[in-house]
N, C-alpha and C positions, 0 to 999 in steps of 0.2 A: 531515327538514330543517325541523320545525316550530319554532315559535317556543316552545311549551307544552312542555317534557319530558317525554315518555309512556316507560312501561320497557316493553319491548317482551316477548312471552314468547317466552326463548330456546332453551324445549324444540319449538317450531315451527319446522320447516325454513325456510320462507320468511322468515319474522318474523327468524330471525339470521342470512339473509342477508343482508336487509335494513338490521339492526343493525351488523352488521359491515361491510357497505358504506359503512355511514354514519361508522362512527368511523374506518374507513380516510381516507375522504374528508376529515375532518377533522383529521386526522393529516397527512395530505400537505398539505392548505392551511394548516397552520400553526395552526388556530380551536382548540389545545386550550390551554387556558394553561396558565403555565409552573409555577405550586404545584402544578397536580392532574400536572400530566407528573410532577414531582419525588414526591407523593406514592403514585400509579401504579409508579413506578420501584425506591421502597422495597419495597411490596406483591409487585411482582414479584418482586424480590429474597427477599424472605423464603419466599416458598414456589417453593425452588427444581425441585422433586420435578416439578411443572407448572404449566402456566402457566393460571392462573386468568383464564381469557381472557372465560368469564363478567361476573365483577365487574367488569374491565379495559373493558370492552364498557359495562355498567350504568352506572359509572361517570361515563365520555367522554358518553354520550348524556344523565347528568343535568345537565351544560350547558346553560343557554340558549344561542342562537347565531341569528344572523341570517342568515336562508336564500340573500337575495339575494347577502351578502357573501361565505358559504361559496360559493358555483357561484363567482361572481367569481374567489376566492383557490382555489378547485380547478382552474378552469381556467387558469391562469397556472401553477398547480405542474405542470399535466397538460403544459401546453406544454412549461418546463423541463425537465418528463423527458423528453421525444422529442427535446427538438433536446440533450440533454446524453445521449442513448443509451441510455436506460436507469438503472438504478440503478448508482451509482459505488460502486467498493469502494474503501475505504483500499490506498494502496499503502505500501509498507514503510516505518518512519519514519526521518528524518535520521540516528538512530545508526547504525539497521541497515544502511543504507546504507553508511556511514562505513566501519565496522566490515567491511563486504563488499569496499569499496576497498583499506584498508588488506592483509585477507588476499590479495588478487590482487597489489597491490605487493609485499608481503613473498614469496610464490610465485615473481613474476616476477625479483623478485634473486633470492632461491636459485635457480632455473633459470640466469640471466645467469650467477652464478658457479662453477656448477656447469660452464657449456659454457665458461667461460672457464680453469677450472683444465683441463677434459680440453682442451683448444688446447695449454695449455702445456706440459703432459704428451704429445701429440703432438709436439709439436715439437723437445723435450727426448728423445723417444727416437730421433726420427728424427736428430738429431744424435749421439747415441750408436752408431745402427743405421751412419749415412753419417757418420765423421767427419769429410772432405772439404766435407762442404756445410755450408754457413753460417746459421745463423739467424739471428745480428747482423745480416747484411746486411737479413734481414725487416725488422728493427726500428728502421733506418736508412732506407728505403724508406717505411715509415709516417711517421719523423719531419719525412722532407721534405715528403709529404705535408700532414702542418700549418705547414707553415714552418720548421721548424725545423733548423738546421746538423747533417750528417752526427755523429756522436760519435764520439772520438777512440778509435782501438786502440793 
């Protein structure tokens, strides 16, 4: 967290812990600007085989950056992350969402119409099975239920 950019040697176990501690830390407080993120992001991108965490490393740390301001702006992001839980994952986007409703309605009427054809198919044999019993009367009994006057036989 010096003000001088030193490259640190990352074939040293402590040296890239250290190094990567650092660009972590600068990463979560925000201290990397937005061309080297964007030019970082291409590099990554190109060598997709691995990740040239090296150079990604070298890179971020040849920033100047002011020590006091990085603690300041890491401890504010440190904060953020505990009272926000942790790291947030994306959850599914608006379409998918969408798209997820829609299939549950569309499910939910074919089920509806499915148990509403077997009702009437019940009912329809059970008048066949009992010709004495009435199913108009069911359906007479439901319409007064909404208001509606007896229908005429």
């Amino acid at each position: 967290m010096s003000d001088a950019p030193e490259q640190p040697d990352l074939s040293d176990g402590d040296q890239a812990f250290q190094a990567v501690s650092e660009v972590s830390l600068r990463l979560m407080a925000g201290a990397v600007s937005k061309p080297k993120l964007a030019q970082l992001k291409i590099q990554v991108q190109e060598d997709e085989d691995q990740y040239p965490w090296e150079a990604v490393t070298k890179s971020i740390l040849s920033e100047e950056v002011d020590g006091q301001r990085l603690v300041q702006q890491g401890l504010a992001a440190q904060r953020d992350w505990v009272l926000r839980g942790g790291r947030v994952e994306r959850g599914p986007s608006v379409g998918r969402r969408a798209k997820g409703f829609f299939a549950r309605l569309v499910a939910q009427l074919i089920f509806g119409a499915i148990f509403v054809v077997m009702v009437v198919i019940g009912l329809l044999l059970l008048e066949y099975k009992f010709p004495a019993w009435d199913i108009d009367w069911l359906l007479d009994q439901a319409l007064e239920l909404f208001g509606q006057p007896p229908r005429k036989s």
